[in-house]
PyMOL Python script that loads the backbone (N, CA, C, O; Angstrom):
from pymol import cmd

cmd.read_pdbstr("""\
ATOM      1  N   UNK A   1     202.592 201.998 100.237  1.00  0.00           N
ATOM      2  CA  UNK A   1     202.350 202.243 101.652  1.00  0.00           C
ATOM      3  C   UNK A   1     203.671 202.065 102.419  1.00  0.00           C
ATOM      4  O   UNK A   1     204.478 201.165 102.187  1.00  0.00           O
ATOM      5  N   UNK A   2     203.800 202.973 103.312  1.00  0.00           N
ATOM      6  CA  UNK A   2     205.249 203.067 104.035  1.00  0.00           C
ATOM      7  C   UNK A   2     204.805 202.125 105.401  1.00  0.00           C
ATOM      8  O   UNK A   2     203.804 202.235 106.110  1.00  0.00           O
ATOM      9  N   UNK A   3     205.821 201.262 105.478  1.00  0.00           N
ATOM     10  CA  UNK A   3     205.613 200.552 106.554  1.00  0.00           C
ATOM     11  C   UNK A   3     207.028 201.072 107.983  1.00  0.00           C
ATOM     12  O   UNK A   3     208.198 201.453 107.994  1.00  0.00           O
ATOM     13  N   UNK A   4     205.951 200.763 108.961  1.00  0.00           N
ATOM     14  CA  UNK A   4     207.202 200.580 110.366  1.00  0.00           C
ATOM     15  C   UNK A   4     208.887 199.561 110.182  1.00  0.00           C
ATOM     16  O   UNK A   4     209.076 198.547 109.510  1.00  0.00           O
ATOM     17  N   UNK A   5     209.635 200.149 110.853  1.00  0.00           N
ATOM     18  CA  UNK A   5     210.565 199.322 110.970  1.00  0.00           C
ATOM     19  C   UNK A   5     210.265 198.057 111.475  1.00  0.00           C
ATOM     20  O   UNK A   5     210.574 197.003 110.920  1.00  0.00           O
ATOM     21  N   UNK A   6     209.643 198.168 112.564  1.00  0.00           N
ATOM     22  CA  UNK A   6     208.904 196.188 113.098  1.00  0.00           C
ATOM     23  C   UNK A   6     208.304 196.048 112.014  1.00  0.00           C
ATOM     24  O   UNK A   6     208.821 195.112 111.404  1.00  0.00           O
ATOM     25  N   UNK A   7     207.286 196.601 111.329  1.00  0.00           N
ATOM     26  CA  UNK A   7     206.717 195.492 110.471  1.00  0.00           C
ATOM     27  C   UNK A   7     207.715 195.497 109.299  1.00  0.00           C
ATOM     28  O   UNK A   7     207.655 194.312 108.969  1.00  0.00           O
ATOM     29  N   UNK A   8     208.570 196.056 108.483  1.00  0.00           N
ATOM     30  CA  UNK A   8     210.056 195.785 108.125  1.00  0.00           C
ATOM     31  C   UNK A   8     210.252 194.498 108.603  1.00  0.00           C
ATOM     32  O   UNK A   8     209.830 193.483 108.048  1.00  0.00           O
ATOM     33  N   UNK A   9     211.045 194.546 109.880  1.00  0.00           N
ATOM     34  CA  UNK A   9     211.214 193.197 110.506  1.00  0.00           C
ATOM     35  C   UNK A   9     210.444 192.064 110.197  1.00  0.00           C
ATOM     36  O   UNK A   9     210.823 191.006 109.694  1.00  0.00           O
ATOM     37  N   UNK A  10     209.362 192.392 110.541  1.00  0.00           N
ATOM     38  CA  UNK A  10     208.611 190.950 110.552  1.00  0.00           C
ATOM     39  C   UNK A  10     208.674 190.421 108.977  1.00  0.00           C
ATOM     40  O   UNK A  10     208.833 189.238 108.677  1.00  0.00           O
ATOM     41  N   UNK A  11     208.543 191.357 108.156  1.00  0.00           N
ATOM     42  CA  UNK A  11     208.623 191.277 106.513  1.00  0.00           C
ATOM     43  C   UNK A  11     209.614 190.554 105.940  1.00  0.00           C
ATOM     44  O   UNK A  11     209.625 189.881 104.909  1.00  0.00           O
ATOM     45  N   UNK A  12     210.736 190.867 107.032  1.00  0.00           N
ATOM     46  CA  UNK A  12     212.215 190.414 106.642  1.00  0.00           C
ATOM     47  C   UNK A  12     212.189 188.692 107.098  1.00  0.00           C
ATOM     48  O   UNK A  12     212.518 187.733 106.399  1.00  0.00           O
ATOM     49  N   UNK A  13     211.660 188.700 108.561  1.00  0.00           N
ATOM     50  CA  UNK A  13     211.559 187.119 108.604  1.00  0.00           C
ATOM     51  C   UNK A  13     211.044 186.443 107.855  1.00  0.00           C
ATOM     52  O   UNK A  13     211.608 185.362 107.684  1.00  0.00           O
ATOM     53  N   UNK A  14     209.492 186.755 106.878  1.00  0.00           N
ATOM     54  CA  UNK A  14     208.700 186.058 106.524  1.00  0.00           C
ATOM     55  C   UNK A  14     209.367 185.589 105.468  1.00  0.00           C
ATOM     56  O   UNK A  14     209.342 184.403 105.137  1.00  0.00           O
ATOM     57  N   UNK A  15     210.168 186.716 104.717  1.00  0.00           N
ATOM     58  CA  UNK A  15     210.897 186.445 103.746  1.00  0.00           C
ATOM     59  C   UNK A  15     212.338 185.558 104.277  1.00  0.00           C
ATOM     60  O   UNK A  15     213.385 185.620 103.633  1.00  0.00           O
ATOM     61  N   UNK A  16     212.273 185.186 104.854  1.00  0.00           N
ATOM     62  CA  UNK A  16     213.803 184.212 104.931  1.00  0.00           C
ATOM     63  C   UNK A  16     213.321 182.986 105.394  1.00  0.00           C
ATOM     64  O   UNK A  16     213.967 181.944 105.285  1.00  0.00           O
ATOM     65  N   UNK A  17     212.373 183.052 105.835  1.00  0.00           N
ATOM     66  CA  UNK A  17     211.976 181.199 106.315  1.00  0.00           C
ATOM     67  C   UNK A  17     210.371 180.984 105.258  1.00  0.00           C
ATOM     68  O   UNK A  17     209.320 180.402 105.526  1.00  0.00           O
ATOM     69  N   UNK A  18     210.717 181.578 104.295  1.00  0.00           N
ATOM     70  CA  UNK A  18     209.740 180.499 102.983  1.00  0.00           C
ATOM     71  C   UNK A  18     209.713 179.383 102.896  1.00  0.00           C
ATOM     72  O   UNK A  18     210.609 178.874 103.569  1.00  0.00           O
ATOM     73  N   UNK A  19     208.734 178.250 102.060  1.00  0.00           N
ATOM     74  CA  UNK A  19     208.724 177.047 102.585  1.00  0.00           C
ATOM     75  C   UNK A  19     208.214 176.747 100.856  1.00  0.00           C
ATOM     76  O   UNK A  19     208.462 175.617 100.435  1.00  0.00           O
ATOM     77  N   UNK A  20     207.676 177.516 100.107  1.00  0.00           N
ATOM     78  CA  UNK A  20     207.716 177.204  98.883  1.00  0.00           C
ATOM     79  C   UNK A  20     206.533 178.311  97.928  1.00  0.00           C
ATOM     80  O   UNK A  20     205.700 179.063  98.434  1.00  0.00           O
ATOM     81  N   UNK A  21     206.744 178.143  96.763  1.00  0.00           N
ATOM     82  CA  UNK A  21     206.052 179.121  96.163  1.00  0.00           C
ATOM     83  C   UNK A  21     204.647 178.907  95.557  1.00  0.00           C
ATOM     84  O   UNK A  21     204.216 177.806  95.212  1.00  0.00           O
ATOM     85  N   UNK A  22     203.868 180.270  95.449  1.00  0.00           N
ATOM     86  CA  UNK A  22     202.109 180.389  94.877  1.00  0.00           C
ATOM     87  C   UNK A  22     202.769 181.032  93.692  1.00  0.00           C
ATOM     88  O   UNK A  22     202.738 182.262  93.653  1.00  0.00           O
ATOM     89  N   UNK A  23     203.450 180.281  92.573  1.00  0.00           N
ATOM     90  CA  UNK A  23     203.452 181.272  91.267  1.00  0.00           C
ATOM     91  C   UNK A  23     204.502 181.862  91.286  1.00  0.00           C
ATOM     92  O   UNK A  23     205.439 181.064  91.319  1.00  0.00           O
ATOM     93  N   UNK A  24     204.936 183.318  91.279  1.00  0.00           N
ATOM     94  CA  UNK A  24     206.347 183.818  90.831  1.00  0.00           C
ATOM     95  C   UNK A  24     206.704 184.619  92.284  1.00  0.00           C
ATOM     96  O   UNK A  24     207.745 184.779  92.922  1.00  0.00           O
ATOM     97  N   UNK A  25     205.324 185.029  92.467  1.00  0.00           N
ATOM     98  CA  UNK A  25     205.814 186.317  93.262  1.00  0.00           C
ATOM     99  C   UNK A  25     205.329 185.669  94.831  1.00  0.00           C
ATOM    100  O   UNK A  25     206.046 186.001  95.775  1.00  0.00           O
ATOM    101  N   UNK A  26     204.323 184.903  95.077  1.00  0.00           N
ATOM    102  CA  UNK A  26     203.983 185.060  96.576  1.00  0.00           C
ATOM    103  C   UNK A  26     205.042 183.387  96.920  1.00  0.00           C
ATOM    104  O   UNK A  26     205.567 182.614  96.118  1.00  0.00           O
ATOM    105  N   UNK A  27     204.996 183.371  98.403  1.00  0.00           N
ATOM    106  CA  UNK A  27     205.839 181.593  98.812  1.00  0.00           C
ATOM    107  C   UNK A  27     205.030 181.774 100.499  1.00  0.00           C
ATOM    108  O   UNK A  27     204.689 182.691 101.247  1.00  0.00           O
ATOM    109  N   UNK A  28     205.017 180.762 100.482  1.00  0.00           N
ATOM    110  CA  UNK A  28     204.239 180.566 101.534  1.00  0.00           C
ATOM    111  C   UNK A  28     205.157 180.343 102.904  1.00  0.00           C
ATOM    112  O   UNK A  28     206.311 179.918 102.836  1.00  0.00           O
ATOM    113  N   UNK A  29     204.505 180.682 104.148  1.00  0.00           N
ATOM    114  CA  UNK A  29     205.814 180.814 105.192  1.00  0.00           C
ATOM    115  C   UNK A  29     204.594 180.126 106.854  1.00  0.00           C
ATOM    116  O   UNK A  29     203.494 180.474 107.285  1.00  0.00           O
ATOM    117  N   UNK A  30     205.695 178.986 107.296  1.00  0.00           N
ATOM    118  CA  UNK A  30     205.000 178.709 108.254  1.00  0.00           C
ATOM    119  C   UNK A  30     205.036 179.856 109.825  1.00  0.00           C
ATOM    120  O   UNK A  30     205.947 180.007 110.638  1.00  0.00           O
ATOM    121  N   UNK A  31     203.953 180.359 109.780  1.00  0.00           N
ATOM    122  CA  UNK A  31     204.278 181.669 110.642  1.00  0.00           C
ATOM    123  C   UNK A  31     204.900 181.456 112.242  1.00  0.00           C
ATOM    124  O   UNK A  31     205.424 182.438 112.766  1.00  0.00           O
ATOM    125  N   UNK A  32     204.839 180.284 112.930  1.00  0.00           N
ATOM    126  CA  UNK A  32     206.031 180.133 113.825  1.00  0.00           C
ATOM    127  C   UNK A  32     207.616 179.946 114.131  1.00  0.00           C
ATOM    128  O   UNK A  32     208.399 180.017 115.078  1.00  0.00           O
ATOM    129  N   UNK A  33     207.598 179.646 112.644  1.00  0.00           N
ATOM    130  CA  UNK A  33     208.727 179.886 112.329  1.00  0.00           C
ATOM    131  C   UNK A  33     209.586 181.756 111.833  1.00  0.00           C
ATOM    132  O   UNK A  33     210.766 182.105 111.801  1.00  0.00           O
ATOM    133  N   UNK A  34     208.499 182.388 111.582  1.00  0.00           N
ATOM    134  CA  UNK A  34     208.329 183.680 111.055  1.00  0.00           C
ATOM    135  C   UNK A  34     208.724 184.915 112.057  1.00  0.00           C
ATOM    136  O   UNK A  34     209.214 186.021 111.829  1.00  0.00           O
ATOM    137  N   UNK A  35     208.291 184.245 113.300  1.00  0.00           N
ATOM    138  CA  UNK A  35     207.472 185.511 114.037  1.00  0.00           C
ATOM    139  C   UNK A  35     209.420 186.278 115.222  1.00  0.00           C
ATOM    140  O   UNK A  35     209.682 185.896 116.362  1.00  0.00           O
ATOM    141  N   UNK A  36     209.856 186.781 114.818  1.00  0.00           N
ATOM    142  CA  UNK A  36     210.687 187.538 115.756  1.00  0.00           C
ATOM    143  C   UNK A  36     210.736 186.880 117.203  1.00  0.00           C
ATOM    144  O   UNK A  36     209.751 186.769 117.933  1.00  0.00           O
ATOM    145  N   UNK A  37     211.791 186.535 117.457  1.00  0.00           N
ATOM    146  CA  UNK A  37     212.470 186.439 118.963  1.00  0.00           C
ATOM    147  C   UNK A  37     212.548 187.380 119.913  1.00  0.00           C
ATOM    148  O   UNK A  37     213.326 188.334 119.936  1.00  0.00           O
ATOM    149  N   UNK A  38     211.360 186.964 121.045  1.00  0.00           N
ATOM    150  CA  UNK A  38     210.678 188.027 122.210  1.00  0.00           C
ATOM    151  C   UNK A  38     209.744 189.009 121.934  1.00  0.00           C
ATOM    152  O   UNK A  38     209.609 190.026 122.615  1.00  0.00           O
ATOM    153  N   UNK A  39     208.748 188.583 120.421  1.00  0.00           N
ATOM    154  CA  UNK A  39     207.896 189.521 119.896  1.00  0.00           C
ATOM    155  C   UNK A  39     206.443 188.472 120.271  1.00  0.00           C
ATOM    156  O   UNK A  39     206.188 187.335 119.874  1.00  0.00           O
ATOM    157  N   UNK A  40     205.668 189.389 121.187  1.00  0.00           N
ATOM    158  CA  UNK A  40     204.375 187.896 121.331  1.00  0.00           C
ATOM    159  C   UNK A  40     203.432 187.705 120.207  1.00  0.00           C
ATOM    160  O   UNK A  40     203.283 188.241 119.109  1.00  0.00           O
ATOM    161  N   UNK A  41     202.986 186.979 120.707  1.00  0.00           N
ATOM    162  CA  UNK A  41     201.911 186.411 118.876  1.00  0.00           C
ATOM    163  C   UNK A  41     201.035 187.229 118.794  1.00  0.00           C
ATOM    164  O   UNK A  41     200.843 187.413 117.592  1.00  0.00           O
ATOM    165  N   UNK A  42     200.025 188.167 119.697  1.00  0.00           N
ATOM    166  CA  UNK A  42     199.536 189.209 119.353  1.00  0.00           C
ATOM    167  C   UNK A  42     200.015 190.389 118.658  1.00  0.00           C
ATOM    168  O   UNK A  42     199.286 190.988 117.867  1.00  0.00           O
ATOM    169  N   UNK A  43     201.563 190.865 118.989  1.00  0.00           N
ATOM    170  CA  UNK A  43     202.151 191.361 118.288  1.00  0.00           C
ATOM    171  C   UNK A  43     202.837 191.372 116.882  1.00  0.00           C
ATOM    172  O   UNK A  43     203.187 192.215 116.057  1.00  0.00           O
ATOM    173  N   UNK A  44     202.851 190.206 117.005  1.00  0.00           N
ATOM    174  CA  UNK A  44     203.002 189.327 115.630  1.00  0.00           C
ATOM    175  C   UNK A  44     201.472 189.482 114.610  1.00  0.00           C
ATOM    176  O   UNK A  44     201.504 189.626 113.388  1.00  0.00           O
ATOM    177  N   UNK A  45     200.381 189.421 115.322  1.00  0.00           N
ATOM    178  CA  UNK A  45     199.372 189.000 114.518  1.00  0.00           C
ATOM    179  C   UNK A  45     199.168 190.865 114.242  1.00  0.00           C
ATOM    180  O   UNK A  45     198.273 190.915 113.398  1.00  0.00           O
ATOM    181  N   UNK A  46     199.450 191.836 114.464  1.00  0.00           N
ATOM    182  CA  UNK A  46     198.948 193.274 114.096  1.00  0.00           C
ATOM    183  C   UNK A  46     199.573 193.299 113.268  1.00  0.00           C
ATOM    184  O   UNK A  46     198.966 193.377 112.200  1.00  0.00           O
ATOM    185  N   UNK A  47     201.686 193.237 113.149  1.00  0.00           N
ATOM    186  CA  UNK A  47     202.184 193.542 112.066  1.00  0.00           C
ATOM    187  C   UNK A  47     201.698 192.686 111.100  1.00  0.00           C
ATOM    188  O   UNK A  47     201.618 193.180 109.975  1.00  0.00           O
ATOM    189  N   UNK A  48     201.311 191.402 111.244  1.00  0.00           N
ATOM    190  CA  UNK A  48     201.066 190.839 110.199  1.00  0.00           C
ATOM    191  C   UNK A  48     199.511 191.494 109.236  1.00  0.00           C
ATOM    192  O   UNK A  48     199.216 191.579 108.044  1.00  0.00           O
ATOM    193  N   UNK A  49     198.869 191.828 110.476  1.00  0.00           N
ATOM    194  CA  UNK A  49     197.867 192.975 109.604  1.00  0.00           C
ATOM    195  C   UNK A  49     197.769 194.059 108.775  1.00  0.00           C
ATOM    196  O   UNK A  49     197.143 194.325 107.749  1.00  0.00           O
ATOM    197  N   UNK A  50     198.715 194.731 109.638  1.00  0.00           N
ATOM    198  CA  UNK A  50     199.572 195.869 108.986  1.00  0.00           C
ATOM    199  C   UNK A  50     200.072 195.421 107.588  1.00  0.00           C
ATOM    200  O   UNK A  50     199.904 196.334 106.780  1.00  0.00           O
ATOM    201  N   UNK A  51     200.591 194.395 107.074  1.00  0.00           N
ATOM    202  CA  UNK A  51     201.443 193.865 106.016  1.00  0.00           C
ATOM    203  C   UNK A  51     200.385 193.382 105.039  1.00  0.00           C
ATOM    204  O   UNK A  51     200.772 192.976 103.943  1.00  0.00           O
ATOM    205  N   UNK A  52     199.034 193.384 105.336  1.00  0.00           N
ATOM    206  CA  UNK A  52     198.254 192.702 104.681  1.00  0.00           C
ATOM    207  C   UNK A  52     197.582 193.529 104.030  1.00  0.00           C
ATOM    208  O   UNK A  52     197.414 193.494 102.811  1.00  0.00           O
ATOM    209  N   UNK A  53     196.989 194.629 105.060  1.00  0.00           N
ATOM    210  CA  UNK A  53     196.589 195.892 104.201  1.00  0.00           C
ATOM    211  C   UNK A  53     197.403 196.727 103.534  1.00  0.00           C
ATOM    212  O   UNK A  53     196.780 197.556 102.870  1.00  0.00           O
ATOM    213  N   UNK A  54     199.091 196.840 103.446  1.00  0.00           N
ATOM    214  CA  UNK A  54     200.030 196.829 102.724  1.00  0.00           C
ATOM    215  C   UNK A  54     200.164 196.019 101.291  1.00  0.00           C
ATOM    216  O   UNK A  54     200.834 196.461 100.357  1.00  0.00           O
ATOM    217  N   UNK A  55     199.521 194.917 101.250  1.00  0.00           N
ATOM    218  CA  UNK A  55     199.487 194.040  99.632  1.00  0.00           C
ATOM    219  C   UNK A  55     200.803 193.208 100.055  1.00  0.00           C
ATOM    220  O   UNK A  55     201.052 192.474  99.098  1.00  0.00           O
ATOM    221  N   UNK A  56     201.692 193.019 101.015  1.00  0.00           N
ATOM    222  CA  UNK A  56     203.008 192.310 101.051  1.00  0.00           C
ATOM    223  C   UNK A  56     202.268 191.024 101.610  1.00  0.00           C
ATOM    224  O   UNK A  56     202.708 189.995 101.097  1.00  0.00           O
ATOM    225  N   UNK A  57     201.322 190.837 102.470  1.00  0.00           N
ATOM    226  CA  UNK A  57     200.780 189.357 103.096  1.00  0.00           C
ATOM    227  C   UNK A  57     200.048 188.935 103.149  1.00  0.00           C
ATOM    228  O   UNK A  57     199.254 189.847 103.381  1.00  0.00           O
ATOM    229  N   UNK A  58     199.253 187.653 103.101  1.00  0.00           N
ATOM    230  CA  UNK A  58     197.953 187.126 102.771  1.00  0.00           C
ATOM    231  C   UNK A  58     197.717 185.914 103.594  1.00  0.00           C
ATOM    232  O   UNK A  58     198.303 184.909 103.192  1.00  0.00           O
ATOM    233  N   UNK A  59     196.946 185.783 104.717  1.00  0.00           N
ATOM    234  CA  UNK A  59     196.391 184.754 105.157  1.00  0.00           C
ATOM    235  C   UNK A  59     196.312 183.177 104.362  1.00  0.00           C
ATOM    236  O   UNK A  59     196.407 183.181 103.135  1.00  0.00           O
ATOM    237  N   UNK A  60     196.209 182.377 104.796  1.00  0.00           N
ATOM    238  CA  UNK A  60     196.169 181.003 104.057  1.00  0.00           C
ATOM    239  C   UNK A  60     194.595 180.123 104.517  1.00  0.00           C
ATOM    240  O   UNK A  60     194.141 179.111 103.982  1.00  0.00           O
ATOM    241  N   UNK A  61     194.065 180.847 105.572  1.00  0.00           N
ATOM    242  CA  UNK A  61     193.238 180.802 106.097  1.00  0.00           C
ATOM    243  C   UNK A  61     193.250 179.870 107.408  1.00  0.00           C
ATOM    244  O   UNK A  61     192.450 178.940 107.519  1.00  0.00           O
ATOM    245  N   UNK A  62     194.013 180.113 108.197  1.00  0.00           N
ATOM    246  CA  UNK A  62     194.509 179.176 109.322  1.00  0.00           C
ATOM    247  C   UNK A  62     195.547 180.038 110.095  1.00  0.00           C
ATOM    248  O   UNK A  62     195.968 181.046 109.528  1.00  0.00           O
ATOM    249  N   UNK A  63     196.064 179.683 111.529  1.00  0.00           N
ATOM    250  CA  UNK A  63     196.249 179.772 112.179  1.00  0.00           C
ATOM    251  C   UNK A  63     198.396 179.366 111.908  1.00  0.00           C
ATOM    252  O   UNK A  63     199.504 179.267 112.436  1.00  0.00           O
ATOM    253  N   UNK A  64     198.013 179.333 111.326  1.00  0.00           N
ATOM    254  CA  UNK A  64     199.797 178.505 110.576  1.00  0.00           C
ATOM    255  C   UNK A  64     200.813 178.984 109.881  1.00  0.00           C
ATOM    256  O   UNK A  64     201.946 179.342 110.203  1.00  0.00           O
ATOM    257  N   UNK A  65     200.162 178.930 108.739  1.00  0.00           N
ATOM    258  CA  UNK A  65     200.833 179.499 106.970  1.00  0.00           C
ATOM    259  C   UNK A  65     200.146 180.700 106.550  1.00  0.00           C
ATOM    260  O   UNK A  65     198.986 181.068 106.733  1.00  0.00           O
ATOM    261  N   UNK A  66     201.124 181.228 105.947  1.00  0.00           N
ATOM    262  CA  UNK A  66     200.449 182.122 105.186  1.00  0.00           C
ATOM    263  C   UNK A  66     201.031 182.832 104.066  1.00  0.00           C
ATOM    264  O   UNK A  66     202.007 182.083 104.042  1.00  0.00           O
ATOM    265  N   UNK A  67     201.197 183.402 103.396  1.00  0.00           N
ATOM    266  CA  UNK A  67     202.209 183.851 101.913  1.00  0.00           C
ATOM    267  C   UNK A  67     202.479 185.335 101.847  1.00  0.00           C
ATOM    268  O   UNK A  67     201.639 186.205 102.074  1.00  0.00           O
ATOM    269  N   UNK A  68     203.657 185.520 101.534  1.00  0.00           N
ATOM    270  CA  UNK A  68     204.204 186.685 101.591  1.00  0.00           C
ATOM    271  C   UNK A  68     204.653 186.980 100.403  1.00  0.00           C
ATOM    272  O   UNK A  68     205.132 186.022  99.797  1.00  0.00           O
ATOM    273  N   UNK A  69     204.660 188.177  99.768  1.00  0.00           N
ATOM    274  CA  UNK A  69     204.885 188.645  98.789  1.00  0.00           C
ATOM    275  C   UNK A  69     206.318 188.986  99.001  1.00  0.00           C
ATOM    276  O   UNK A  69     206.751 189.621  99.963  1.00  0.00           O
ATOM    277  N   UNK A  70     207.287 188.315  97.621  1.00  0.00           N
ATOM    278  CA  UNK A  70     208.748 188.069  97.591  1.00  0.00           C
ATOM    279  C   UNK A  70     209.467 189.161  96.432  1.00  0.00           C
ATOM    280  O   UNK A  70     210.579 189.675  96.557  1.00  0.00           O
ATOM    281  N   UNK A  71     208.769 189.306  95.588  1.00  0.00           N
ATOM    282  CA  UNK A  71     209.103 190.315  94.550  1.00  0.00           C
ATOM    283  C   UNK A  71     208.349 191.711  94.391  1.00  0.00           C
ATOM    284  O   UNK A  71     208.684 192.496  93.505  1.00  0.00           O
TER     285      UNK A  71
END
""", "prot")
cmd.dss("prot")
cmd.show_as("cartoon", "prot")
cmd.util.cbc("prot")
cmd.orient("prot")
């Protein structure tokens, strides 16, 4: 699935502020730390949808963390 350049972006943050790994491929990322500078959290929360029905992101089931696919 071809993704947007923002959700690119957001992909790119999730992947640089990891916090530790589920196994080989997913690491888990605290999503305030994640979310783009001057991007609001609603906006944040679509790409992150977008990325999910993509197979790159997965809820943790909370409001917080969540794991991103690294490989």
């Amino acid at each position: 699935m071809k993704i947007s350049p923002k959700a690119q972006e957001v992909l790119t943050n999730l992947r640089a502020h990891t916090e530790g790994s589920w196994g080989d491929k997913w690491h888990s990322v605290y999503l305030d730390n994640a979310r783009p500078t001057g991007m609001s959290p609603r906006s944040f929360a679509g790409y992150l949808a977008t990325l999910k029905k993509a197979g790159l992101y997965r809820s943790q089931g909370d409001d917080c963390f969540g794991d991103v696919l690294v490989d």
